[in-house]
Biopython code that builds the backbone (N, CA, C, O; Angstrom):
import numpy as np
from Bio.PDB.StructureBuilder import StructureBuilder

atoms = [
    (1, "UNK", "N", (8.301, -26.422, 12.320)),
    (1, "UNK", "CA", (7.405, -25.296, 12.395)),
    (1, "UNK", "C", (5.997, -25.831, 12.602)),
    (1, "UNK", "O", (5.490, -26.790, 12.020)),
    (2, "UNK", "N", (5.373, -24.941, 13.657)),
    (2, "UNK", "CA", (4.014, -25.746, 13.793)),
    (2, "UNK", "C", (2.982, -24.942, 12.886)),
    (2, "UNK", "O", (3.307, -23.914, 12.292)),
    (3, "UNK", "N", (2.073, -25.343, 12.847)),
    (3, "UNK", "CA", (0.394, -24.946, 11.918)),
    (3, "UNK", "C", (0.594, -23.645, 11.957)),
    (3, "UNK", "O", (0.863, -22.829, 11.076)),
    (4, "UNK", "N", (0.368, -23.523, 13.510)),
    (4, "UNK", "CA", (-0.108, -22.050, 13.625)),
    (4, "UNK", "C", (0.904, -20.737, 13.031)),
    (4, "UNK", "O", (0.589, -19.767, 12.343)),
    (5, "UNK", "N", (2.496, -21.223, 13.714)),
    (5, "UNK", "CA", (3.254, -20.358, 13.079)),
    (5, "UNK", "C", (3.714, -20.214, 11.673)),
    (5, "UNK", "O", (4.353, -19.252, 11.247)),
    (6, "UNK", "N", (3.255, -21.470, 10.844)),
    (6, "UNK", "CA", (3.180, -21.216, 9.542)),
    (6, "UNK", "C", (1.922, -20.492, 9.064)),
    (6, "UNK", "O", (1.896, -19.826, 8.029)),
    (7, "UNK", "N", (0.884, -20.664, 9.878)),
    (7, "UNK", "CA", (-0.192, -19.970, 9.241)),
    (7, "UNK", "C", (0.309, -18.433, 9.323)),
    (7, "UNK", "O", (0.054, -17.712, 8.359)),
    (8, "UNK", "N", (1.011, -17.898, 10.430)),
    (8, "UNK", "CA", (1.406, -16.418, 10.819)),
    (8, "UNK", "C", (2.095, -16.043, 10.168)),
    (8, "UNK", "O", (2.058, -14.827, 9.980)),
    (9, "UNK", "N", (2.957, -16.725, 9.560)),
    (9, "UNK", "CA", (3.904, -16.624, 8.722)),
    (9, "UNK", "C", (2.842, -16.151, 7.299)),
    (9, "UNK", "O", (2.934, -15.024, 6.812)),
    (10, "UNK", "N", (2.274, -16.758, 6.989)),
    (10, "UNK", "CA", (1.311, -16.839, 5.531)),
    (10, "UNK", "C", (0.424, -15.711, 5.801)),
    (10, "UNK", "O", (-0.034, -15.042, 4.875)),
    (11, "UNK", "N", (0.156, -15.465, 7.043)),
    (11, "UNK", "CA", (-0.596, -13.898, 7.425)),
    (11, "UNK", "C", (-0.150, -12.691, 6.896)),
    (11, "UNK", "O", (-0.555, -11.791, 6.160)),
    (12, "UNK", "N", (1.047, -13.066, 7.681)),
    (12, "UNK", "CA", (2.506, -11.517, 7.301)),
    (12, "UNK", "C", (2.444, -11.214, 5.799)),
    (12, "UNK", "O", (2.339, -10.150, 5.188)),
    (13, "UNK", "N", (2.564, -12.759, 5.316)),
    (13, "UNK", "CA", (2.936, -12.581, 3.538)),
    (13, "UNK", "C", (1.250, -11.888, 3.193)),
    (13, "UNK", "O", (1.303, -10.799, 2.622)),
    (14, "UNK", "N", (0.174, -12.287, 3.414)),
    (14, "UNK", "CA", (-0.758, -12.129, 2.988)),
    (14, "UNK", "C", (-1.048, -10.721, 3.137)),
    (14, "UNK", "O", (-1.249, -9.995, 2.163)),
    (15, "UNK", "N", (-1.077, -10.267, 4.498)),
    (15, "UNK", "CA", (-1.110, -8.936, 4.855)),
    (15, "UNK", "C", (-0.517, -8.063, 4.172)),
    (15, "UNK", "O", (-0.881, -6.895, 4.035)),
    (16, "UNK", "N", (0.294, -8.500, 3.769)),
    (16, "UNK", "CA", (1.416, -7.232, 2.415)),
    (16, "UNK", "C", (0.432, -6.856, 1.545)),
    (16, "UNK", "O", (0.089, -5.729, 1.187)),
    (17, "UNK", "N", (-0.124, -8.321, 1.147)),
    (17, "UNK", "CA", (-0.999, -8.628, -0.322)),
    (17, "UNK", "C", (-2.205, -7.915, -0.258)),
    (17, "UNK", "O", (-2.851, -7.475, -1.209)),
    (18, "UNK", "N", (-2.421, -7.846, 0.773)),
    (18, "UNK", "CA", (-3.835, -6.615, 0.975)),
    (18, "UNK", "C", (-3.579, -5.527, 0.240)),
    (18, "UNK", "O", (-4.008, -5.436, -0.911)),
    (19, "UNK", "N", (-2.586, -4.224, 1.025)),
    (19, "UNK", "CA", (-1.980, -3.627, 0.474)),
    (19, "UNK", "C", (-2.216, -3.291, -0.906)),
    (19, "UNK", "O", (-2.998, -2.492, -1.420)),
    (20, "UNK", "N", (-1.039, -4.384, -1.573)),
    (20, "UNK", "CA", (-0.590, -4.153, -3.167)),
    (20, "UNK", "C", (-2.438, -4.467, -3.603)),
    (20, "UNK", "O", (-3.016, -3.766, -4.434)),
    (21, "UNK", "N", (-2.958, -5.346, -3.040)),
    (21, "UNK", "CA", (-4.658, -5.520, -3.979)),
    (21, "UNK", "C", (-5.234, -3.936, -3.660)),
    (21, "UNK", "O", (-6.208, -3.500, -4.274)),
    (22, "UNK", "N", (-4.754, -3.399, -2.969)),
    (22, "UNK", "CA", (-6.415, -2.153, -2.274)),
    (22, "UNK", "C", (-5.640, -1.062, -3.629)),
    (22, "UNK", "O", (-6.376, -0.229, -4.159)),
    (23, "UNK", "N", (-3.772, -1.199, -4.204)),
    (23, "UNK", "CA", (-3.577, 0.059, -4.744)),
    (23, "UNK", "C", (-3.475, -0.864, -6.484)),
    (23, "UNK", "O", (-2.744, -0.510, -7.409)),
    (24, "UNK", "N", (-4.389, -2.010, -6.497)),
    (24, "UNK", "CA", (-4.671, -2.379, -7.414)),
    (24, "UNK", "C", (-3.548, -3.093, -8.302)),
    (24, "UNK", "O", (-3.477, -3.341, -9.505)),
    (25, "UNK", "N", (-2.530, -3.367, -6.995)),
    (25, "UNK", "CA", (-0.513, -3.881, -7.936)),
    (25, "UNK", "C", (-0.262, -5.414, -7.571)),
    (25, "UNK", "O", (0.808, -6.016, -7.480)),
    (26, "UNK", "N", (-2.211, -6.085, -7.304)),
    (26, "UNK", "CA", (-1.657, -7.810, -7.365)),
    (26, "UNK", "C", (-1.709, -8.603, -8.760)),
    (26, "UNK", "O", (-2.662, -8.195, -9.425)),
    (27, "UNK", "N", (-0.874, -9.755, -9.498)),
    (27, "UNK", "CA", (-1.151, -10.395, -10.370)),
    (27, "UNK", "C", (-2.293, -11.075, -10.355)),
    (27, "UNK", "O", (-2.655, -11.339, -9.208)),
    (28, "UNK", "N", (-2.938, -11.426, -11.127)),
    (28, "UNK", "CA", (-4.124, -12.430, -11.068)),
    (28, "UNK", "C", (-3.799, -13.688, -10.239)),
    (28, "UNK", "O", (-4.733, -14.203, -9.625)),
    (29, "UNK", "N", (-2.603, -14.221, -10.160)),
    (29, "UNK", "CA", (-2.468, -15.445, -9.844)),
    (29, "UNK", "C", (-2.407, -15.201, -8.053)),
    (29, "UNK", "O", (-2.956, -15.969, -7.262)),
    (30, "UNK", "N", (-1.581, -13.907, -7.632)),
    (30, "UNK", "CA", (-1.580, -13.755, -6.487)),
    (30, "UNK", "C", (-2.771, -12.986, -6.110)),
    (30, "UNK", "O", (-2.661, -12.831, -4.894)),
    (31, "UNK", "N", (-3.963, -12.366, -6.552)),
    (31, "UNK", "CA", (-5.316, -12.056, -5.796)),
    (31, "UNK", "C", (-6.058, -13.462, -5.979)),
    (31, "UNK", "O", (-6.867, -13.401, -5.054)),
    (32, "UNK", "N", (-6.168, -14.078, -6.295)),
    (32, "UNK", "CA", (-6.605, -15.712, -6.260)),
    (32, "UNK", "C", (-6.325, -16.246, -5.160)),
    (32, "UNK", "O", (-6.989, -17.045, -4.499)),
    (33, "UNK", "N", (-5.168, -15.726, -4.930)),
    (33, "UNK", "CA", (-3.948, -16.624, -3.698)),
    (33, "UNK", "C", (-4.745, -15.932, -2.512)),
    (33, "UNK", "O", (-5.265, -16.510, -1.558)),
    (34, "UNK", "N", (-4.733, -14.708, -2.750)),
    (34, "UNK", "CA", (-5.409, -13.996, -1.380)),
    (34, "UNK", "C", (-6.817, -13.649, -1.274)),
    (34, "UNK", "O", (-7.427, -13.124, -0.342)),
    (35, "UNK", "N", (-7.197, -14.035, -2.375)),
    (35, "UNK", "CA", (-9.296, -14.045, -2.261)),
    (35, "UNK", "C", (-9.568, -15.266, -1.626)),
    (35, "UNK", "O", (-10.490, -15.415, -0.825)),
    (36, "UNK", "N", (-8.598, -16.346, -2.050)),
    (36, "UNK", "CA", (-8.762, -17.991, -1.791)),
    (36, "UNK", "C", (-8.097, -17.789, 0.086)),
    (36, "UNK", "O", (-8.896, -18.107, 0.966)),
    (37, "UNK", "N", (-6.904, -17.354, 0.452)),
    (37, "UNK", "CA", (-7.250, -17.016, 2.017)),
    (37, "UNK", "C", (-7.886, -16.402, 3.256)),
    (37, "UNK", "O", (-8.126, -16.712, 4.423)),
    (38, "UNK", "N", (-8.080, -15.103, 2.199)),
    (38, "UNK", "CA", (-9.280, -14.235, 3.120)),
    (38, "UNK", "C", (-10.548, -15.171, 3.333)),
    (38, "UNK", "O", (-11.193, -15.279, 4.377)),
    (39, "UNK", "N", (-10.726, -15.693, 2.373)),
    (39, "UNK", "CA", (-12.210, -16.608, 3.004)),
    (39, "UNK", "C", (-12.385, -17.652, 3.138)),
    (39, "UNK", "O", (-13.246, -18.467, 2.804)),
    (40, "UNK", "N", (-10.774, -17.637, 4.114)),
    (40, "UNK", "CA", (-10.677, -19.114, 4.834)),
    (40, "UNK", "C", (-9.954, -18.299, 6.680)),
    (40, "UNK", "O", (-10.139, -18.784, 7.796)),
    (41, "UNK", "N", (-9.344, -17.294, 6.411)),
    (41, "UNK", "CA", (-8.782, -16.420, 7.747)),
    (41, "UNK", "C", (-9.447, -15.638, 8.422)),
    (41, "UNK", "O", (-9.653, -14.581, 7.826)),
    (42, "UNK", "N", (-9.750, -15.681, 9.121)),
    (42, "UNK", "CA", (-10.611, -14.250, 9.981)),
    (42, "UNK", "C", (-9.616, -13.629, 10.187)),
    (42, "UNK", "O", (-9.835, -12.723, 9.384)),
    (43, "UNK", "N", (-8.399, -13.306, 10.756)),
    (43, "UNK", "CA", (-8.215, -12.804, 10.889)),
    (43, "UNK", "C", (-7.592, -11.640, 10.044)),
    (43, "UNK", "O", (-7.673, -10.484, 10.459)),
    (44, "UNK", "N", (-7.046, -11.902, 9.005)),
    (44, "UNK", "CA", (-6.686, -11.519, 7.767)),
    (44, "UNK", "C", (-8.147, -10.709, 6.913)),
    (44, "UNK", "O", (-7.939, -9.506, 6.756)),
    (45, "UNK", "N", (-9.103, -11.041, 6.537)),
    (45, "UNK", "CA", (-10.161, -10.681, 6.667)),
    (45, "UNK", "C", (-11.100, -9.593, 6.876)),
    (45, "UNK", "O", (-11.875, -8.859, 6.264)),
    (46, "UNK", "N", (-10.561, -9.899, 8.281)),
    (46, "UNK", "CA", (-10.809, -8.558, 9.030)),
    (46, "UNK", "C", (-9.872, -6.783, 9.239)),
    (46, "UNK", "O", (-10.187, -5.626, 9.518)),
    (47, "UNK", "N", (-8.637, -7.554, 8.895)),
    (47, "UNK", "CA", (-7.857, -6.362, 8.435)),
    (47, "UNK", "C", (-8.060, -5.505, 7.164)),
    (47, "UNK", "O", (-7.814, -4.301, 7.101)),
    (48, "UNK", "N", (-8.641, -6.436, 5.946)),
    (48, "UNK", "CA", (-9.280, -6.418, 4.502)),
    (48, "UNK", "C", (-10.207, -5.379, 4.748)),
    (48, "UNK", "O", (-9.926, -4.263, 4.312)),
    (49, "UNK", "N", (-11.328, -5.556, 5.408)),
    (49, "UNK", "CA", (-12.129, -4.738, 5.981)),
    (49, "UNK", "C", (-12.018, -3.269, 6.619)),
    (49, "UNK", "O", (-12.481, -2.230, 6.150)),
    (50, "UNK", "N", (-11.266, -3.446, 7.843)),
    (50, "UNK", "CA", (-10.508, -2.267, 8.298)),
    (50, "UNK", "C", (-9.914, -1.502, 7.546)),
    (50, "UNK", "O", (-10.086, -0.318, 7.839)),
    (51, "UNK", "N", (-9.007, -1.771, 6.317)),
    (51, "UNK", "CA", (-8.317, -1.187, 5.438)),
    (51, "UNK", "C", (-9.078, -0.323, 4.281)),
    (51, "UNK", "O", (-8.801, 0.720, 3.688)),
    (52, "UNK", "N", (-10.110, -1.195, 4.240)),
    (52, "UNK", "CA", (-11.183, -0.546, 2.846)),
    (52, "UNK", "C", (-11.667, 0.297, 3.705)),
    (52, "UNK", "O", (-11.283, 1.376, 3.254)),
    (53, "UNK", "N", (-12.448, 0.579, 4.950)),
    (53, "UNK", "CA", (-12.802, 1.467, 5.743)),
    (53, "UNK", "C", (-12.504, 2.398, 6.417)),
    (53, "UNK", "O", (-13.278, 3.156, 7.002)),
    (54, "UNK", "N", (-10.771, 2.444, 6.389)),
    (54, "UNK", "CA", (-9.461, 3.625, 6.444)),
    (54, "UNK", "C", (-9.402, 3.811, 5.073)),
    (54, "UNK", "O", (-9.519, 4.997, 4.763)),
    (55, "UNK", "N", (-9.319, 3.355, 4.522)),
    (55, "UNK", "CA", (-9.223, 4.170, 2.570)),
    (55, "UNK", "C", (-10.518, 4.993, 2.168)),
    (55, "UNK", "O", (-10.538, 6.088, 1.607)),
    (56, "UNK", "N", (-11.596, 4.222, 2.580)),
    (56, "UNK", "CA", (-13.102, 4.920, 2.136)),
    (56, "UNK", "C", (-13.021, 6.432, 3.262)),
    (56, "UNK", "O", (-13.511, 7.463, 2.802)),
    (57, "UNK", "N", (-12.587, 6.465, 4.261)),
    (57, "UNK", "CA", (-12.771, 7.606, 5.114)),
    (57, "UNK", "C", (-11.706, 8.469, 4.691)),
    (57, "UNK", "O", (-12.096, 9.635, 4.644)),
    (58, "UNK", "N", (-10.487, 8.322, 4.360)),
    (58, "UNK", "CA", (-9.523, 9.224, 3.626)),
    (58, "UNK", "C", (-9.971, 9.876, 2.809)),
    (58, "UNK", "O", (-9.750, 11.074, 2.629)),
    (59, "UNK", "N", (-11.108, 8.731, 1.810)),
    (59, "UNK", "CA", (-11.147, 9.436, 0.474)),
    (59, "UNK", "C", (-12.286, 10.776, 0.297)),
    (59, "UNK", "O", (-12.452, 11.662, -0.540)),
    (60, "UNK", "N", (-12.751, 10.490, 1.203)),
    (60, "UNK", "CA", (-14.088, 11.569, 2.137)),
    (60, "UNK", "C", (-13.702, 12.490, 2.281)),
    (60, "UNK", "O", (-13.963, 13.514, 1.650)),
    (61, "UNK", "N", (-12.556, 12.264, 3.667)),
    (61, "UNK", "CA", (-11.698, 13.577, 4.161)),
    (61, "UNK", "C", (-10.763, 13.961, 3.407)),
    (61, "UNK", "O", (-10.277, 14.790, 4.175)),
    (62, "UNK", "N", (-9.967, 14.022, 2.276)),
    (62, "UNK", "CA", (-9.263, 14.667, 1.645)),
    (62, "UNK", "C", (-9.780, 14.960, 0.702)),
    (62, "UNK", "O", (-9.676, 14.476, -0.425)),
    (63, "UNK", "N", (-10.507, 15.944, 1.141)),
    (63, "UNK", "CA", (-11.878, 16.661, -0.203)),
    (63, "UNK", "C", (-10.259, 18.341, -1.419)),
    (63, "UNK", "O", (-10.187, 18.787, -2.564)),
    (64, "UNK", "N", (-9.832, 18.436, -0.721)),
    (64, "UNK", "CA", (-8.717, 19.519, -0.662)),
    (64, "UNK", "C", (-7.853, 18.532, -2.003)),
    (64, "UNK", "O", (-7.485, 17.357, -1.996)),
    (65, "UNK", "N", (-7.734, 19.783, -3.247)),
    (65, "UNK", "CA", (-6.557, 19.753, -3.845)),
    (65, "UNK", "C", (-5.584, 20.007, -4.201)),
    (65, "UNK", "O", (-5.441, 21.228, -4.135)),
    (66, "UNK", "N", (-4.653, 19.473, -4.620)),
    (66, "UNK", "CA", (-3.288, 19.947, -4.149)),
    (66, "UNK", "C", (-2.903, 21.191, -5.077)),
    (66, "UNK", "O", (-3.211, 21.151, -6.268)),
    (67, "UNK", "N", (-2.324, 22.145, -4.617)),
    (67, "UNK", "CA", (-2.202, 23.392, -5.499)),
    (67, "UNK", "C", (-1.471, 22.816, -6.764)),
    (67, "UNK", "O", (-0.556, 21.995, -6.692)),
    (68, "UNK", "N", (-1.967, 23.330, -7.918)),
    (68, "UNK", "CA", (-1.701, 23.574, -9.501)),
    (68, "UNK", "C", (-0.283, 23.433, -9.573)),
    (68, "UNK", "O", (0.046, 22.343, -10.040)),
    (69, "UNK", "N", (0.853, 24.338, -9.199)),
    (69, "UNK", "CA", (1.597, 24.555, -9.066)),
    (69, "UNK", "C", (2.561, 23.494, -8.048)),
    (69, "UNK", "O", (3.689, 23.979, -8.128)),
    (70, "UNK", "N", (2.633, 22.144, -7.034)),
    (70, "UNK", "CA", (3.278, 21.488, -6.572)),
    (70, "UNK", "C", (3.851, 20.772, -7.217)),
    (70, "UNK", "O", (5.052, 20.798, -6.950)),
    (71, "UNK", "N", (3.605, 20.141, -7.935)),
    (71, "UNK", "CA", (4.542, 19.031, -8.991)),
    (71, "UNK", "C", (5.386, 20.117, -9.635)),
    (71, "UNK", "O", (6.451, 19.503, -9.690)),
    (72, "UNK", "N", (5.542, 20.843, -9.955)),
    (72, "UNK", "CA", (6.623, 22.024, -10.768)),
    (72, "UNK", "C", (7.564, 21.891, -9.760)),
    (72, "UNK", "O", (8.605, 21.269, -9.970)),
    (73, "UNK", "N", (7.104, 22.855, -7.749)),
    (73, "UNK", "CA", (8.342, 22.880, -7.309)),
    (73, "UNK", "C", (8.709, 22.131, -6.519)),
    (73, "UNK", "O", (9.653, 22.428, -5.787)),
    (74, "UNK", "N", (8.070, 20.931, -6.429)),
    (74, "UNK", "CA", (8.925, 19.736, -6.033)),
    (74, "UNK", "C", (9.709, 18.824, -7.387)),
    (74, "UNK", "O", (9.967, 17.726, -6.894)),
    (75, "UNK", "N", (9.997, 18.830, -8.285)),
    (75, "UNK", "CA", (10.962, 18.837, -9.284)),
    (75, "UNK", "C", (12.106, 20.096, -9.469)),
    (75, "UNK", "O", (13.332, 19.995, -9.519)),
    (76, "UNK", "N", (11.674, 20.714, -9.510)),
    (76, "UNK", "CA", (12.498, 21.985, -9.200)),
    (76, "UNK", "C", (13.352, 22.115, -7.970)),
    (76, "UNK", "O", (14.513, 22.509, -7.854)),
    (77, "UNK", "N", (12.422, 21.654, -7.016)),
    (77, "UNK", "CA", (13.600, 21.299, -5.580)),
    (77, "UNK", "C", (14.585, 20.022, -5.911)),
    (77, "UNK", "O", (15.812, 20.104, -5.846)),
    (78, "UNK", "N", (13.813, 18.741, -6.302)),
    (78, "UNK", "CA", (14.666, 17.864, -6.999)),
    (78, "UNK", "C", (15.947, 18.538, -7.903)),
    (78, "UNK", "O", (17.098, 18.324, -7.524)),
    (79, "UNK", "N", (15.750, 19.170, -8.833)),
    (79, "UNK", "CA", (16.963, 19.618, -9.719)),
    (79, "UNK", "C", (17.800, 20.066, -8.607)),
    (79, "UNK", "O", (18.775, 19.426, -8.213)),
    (80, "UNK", "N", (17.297, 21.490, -7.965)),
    (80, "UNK", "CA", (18.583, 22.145, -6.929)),
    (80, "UNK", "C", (19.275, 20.973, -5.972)),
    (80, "UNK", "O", (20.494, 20.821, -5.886)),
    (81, "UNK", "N", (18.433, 20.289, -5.372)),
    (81, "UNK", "CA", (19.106, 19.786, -4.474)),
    (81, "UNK", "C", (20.221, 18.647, -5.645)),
    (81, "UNK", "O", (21.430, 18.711, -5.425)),
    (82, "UNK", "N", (19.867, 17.948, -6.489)),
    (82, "UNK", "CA", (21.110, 17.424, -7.376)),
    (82, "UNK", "C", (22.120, 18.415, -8.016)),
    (82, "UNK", "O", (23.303, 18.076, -8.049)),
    (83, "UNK", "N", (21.659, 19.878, -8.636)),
    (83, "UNK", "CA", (22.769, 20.332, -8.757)),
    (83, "UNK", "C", (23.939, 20.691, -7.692)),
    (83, "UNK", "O", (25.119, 20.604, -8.030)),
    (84, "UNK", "N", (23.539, 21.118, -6.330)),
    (84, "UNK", "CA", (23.750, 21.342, -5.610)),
    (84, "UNK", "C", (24.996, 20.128, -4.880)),
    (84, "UNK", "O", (26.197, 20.310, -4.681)),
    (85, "UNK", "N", (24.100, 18.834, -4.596)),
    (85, "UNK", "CA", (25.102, 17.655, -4.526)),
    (85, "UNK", "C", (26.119, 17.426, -5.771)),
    (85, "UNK", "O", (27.116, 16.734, -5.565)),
    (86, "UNK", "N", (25.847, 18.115, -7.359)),
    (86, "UNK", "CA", (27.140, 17.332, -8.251)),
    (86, "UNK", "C", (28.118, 18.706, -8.372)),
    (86, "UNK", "O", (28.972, 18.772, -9.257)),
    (87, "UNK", "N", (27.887, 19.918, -7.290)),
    (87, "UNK", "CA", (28.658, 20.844, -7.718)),
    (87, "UNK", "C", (29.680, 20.673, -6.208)),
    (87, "UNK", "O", (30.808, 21.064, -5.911)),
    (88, "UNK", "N", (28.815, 20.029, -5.626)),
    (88, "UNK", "CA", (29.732, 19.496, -4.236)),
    (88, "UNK", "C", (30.565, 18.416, -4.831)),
    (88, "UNK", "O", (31.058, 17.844, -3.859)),
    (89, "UNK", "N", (30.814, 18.069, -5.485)),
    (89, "UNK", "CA", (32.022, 16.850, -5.828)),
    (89, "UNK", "C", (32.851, 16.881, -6.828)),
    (89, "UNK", "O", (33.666, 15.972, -6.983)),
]
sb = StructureBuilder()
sb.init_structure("model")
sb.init_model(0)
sb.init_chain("A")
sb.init_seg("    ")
for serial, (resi, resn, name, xyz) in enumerate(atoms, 1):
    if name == "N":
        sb.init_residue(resn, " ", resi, " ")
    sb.init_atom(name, np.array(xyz, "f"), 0.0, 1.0, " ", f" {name:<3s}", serial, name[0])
structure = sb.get_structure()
């Protein structure tokens, strides 16, 4: 395997790691891992960037909350649709 495609390889993995860091689900040992590559990768980096700047504009535009009442009947659809499947068997 050469440099580069191990580095791509370590991108892919890293790129996940963005992700799990932006919804706050990295261990200490693995945001180390990926604070210590972002500021050694541009290109990786730069996705870091892009990502905080698609999250910051979401969080703008989804000024709208979700009606009071949704978590009730999406559990409630959950129940029917399981009673529904254990009365089928």
């Amino acid at each position: 395997m050469t440099e580069a495609t191990a580095s791509k390889g370590k991108c892919s993995e890293h790129l996940t790691s963005i992700y799990e860091y932006l919804d706050g689900a990295l261990s200490c040992d693995d945001l180390q891992e990926l604070q210590d590559h972002l500021a050694h990768c541009e290109t990786c980096a730069k996705e870091y960037d892009l990502e905080c700047v698609i999250r910051s504009v979401m969080k703008r535009s989804c000024c709208e909350p979700a009606p009071a009442d949704l978590k009730t009947r999406i559990l409630q659809r959950i129940d029917d649709i399981r009673e529904s499947e254990h009365s089928a068997v």
